[in-house]
C-alpha positions in Angstrom: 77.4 -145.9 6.7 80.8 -144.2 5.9 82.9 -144.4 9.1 86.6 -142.3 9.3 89.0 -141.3 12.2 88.9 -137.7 13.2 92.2 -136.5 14.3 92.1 -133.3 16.6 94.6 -131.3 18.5 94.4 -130.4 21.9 93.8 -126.6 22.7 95.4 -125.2 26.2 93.3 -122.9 27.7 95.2 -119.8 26.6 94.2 -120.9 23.2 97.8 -122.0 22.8 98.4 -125.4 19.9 100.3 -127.8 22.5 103.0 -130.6 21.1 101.4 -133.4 19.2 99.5 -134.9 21.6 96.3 -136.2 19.6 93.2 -138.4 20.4 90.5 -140.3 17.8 87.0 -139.8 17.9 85.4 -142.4 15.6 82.0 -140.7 13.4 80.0 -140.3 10.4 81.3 -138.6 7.8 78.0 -138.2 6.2 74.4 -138.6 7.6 72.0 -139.0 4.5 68.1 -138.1 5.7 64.8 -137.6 3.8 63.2 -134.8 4.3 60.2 -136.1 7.3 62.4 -139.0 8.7 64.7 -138.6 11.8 68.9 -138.4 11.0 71.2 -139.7 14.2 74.2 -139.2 15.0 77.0 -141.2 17.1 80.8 -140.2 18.3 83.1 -142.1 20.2 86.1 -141.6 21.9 88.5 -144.2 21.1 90.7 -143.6 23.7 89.7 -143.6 27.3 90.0 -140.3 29.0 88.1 -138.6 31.9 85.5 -136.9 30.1 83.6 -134.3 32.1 80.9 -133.5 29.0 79.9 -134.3 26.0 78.5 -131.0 23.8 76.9 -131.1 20.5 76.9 -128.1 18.1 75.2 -127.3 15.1 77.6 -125.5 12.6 75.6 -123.3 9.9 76.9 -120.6 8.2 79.8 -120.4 10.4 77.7 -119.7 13.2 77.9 -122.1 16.1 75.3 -122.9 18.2 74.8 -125.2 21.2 72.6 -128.0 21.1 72.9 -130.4 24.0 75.2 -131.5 26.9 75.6 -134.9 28.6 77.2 -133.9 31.7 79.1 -136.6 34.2 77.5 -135.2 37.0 74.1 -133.2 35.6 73.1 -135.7 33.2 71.4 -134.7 30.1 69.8 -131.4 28.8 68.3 -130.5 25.5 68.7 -126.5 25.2 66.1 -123.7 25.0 64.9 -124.2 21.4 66.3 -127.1 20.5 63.7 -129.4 22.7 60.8 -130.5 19.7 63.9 -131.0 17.2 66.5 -133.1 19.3 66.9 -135.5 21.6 69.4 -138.4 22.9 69.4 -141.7 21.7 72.4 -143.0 23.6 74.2 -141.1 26.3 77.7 -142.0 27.8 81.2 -140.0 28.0 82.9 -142.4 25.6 80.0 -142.6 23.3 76.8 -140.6 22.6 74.3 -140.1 19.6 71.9 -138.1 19.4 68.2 -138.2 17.5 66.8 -134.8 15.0 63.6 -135.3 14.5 61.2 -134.9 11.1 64.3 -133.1 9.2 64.3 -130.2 6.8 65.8 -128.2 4.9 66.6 -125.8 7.7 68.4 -129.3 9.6 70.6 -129.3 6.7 74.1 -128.5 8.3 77.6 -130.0 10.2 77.4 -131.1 13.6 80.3 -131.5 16.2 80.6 -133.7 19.1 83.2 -131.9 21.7 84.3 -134.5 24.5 85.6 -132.2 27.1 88.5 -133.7 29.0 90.0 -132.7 32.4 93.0 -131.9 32.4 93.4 -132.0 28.3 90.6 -130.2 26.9 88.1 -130.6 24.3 88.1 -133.8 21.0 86.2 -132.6 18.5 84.6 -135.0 16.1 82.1 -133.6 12.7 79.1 -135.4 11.1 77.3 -133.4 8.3 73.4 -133.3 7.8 72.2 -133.4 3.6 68.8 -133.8 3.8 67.2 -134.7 0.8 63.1 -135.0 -0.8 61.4 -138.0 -3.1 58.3 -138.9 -4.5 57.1 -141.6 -5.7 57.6 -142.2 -9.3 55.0 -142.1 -12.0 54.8 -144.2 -14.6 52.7 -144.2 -17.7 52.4 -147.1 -20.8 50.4 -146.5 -23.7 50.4 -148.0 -27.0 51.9 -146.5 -30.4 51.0 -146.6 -33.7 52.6 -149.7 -34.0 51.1 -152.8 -32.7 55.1 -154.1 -31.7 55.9 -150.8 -30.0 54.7 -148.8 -26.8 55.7 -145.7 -25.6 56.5 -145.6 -21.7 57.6 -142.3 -20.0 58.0 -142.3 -15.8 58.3 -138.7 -13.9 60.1 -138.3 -10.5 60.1 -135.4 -8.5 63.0 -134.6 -5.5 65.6 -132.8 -4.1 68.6 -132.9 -5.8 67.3 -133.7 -9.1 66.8 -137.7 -9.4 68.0 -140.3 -11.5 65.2 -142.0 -14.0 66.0 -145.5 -14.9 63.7 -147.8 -16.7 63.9 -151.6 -17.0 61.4 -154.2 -18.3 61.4 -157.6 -17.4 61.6 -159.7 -21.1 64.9 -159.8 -22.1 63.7 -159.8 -26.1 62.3 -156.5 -25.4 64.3 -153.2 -25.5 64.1 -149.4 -25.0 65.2 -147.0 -27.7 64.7 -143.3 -28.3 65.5 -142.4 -24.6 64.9 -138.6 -24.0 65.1 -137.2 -20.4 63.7 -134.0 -19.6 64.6 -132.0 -16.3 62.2 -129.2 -15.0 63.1 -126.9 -12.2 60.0 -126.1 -9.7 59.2 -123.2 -7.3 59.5 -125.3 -4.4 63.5 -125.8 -5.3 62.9 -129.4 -6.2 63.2 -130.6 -9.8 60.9 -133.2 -11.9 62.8 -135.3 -14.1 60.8 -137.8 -17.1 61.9 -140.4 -19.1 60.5 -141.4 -22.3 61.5 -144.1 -24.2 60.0 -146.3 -27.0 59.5 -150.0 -25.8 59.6 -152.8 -29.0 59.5 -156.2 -29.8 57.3 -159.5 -30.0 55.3 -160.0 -26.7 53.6 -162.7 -26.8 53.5 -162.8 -22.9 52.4 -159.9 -19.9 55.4 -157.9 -19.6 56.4 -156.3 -16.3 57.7 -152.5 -16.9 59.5 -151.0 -14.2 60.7 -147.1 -13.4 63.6 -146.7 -10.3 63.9 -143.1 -9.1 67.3 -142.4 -6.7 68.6 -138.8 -5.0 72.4 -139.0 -4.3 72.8 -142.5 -2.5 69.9 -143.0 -0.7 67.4 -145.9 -1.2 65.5 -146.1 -4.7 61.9 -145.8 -5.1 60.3 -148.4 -7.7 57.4 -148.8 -9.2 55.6 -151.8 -11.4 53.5 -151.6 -14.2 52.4 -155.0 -15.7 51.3 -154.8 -19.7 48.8 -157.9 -20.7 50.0 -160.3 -23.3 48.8 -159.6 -26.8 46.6 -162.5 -28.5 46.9 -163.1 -32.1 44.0 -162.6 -34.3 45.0 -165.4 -36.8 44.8 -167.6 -33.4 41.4 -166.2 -32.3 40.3 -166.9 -35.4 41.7 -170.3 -35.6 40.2 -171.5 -32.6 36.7 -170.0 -33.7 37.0 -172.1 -37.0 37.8 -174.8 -35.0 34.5 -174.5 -32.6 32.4 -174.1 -36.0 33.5 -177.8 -37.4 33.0 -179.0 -34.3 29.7 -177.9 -33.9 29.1 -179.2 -38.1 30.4 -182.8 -36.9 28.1 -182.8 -33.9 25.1 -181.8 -35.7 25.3 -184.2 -38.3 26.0 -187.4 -35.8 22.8 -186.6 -34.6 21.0 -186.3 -37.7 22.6 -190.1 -38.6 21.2 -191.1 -35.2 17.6 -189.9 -35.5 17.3 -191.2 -39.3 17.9 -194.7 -38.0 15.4 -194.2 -35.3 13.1 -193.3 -37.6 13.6 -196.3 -40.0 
């Protein structure tokens, strides 16, 4: 989690910048969610000051809108309309994070923590929201018309478009003829596939993989495991094999029951 130092000025009331006096409020810089899962978000004041309240703010379209207050005498409150999506995680006047639940797109947005001081005024520390969406990749194998070569193509769908990497696990084998192809959808995700043509000798099974990734978040990966390919020469080797055997056996007995007989 990227951390950085937020330096903020102190407003007088009149709305008048004072001299230089500054604080640091320590935060995210980015909070990275998938679209379902719950994003939080911390601040804390690095420097000790009598904080009165702590206020969070969503910031959307330069509009600013209130979320919640820790308050040194009051306590906590979630405000009207804000109740099913947030909630506190941690509460105190140096330090406080806060929980939104099952994100979407509509969470998508920067958020300030204001520490409001007596007699200063308010620190203001900023943590932005990107909220992103994927699947689980699909991957298909299939054989060509070459007996040393199959064609393997994996599709991931999410929001921003993904990254398609494939990897297999022989080191003798390699991918060539790579084409990516990159199709917008209604829902304003995008469904990326990667084809690519998979050769060599494999004489063993042969683990094919496909990683999808959106921006820096955890990859998605998915196994496919191809059989090992027997040799007709060596199938038919071993047959020849069980047929002589068989000829050797028959005729011991044969020499075993003549001399019974006689």
């Amino acid at each position: 989690m990227m951390v950085h130092s937020v330096f903020v000025y102190l407003l007088s009331v009149c709305g008048v910048l004072p001299a230089a006096l500054t604080a640091v409020i320590q935060t995210q810089q980015t909070v990275l969610a998938a679209v379902g899962e719950d994003a939080e978000f911390s601040c804390q004041l690095l420097e000790t000051k009598d904080v009165l309240q702590v206020t969070w703010q969503k910031i959307s379209a330069d509009v600013e809108e209130n979320v919640a207050t820790y308050n040194k005498y009051f306590g906590q409150r979630v405000n009207a309309g804000f109740t099913d999506k947030f909630k506190f995680k941690y509460t105190g006047l140096q330090n406080c994070s806060i929980v939104i639940r099952n994100v979407m797109e509509q969470d998508e947005a920067c958020y300030h923590c204001l520490f409001n001081t007596y007699p200063e005024g308010s620190l203001s520390g900023r943590t932005c929201l990107r909220v992103y969406e994927l699947h689980e990749p699909v991957l298909d194998v299939r054989e060509s018309n070459s007996p040393a070569e199959w064609v393997v193509s994996c599709s991931a769908t999410g929001r921003p478009a993904p990254t398609v990497t494939l990897s297999v696990s022989q080191q003798h084998l390699n991918f060539s003829q790579y084409n990516t192809v990159s199709v917008s959808n209604t829902n304003a995700t995008f469904t990326v596939t990667t084809t690519a043509v998979l050769s060599g000798s494999r004489r063993n099974s042969t683990q094919v993989g496909c990683a999808a990734r959106v921006l820096s978040a955890p990859q998605i990966e998915v196994i496919q495991v191809i059989p090992e390919v027997i040799m007709v020469s060596a199938v038919a080797a071993d047959d020849d094999d069980d047929d002589s055997t068989l000829i050797i056996v028959a005729a011991v007995v044969v020499l075993m029951l003549s001399s019974l007989s006689c």
